[in-house]
N, C-alpha and C positions, 0 to 999 in steps of 0.2 A: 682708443683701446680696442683691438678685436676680442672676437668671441670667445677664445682658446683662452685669455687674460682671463676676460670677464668671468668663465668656468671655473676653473681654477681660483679664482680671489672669493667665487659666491661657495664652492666646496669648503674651502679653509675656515670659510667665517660659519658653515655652518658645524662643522667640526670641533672648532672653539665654542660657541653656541652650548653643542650638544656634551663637550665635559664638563663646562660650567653649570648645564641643569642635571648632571650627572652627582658633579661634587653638592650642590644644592639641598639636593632630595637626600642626600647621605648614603650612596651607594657606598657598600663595603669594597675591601680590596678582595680580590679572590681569595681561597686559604694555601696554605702551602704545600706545596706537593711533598710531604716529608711524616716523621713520629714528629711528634713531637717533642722536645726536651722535656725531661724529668719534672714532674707537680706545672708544667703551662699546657695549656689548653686542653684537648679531647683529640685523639688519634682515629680517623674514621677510617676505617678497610673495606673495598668492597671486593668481591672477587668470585667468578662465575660469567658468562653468559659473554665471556668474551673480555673480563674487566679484570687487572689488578692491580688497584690504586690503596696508597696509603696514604692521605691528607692530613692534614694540621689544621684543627678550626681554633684559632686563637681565639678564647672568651668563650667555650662553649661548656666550661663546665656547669653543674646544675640544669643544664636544657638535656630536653628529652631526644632519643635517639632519631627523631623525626626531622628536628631542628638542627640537627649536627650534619644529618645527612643531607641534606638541603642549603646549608654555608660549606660542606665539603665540593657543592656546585654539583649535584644529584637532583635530579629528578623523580618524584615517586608517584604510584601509584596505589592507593588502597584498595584490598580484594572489596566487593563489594558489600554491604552488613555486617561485614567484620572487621569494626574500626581498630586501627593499631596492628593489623596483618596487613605485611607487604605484598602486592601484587608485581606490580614490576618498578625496576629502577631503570633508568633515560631508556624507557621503552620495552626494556627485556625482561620476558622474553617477549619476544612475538607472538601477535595472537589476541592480543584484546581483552575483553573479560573472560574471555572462554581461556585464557592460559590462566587466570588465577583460578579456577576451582577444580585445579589437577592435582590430587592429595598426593602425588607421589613429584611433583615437583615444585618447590617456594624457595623464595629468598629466608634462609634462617638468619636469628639473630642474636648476638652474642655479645659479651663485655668482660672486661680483663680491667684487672685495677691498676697495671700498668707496670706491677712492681716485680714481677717473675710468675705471679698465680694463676698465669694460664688462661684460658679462653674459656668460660660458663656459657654454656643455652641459655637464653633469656627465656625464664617465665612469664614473662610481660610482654606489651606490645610495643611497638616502635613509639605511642604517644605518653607511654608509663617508664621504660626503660631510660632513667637520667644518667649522667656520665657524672663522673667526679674530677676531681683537676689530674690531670695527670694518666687522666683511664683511657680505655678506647671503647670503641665501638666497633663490632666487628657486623658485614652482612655476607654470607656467603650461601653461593646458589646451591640447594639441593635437589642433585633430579635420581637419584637412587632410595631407596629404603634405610642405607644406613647414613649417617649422620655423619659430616664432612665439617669439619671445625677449619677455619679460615689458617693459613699455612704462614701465616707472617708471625714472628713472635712477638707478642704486644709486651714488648717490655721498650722503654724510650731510652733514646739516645741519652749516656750521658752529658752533662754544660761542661762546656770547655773549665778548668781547673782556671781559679783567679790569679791572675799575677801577682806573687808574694812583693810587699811594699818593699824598696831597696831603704836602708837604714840612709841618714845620712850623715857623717860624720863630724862629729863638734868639732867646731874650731879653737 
């Protein structure tokens, strides 16, 4: 066996290896790039700083908006003594801790019940604000004075219409 073999056969196995302690530990699947359908899961939107995504966290109703945005595959960052204020999401903005204590720019946060009622400002933080089956979660960058509501309309896709059962005829 040369070496090229040898490479190649020790890469594979460790590749198999590495899903099997993957599936083990219980890694989740990512969530889905989409709203979600009508009353399943939590709609997470973020949007600003370069991002606009709208993810499906399957299972995420009841958890807090910290936890949605974190299985949407987000990254956060908390301002600092201000638990449940976002500083930055996968890094943004740039700047470090010196960009979360600029009052005139944060990640706002927001939630929609999913059903056409529109986008609310969350009074709450990201570790108090829970989603419901079927709601979203909205984050969207504010770097002006006025107040910028996330531009996707949080209302979900409807489920596809069930296939009406075909009678079948007595014999």
């Amino acid at each position: 066996m040369n070496k090229q073999t040898l490479k190649v056969r020790l890469f594979a196995n460790l590749a198999a290896a590495g899903l099997v302690a993957l599936t083990l530990i219980g890694v989740s699947a990512p969530a889905q790039a989409a709203a979600c359908e009508d009353g399943k899961g939590v709609t997470v939107v973020v949007q600003g700083q370069g991002m606009k995504d709208v993810t499906c966290v399957p299972g995420g109703a009841g958890k807090n908006a910290w936890v949605n945005l974190e299985s949407a595959g987000y990254s956060l960052a908390i301002v600092p003594g201000q638990p449940g204020t976002v500083c930055t999401i996968n890094g943004k903005p740039a700047g470090g801790k010196s960009a979360c204590w600029q009052l005139d720019a944060y990640w706002g946060l927001f939630s929609a019940n999913g059903t056409g009622g529109g986008w609310k400002y969350s009074n709450v933080g990201v570790l108090d604000l829970k989603a419901s089956a079927g709601g979203w979660v909205g984050f969207r960058f504010q770097d002006t004075n006025s107040k910028k509501y996330p531009d996707v309309n949080p209302v979900g896709p409807k489920p596809a219409p069930s296939p009406k059962p075909t009678v079948k005829p007595k014999p």
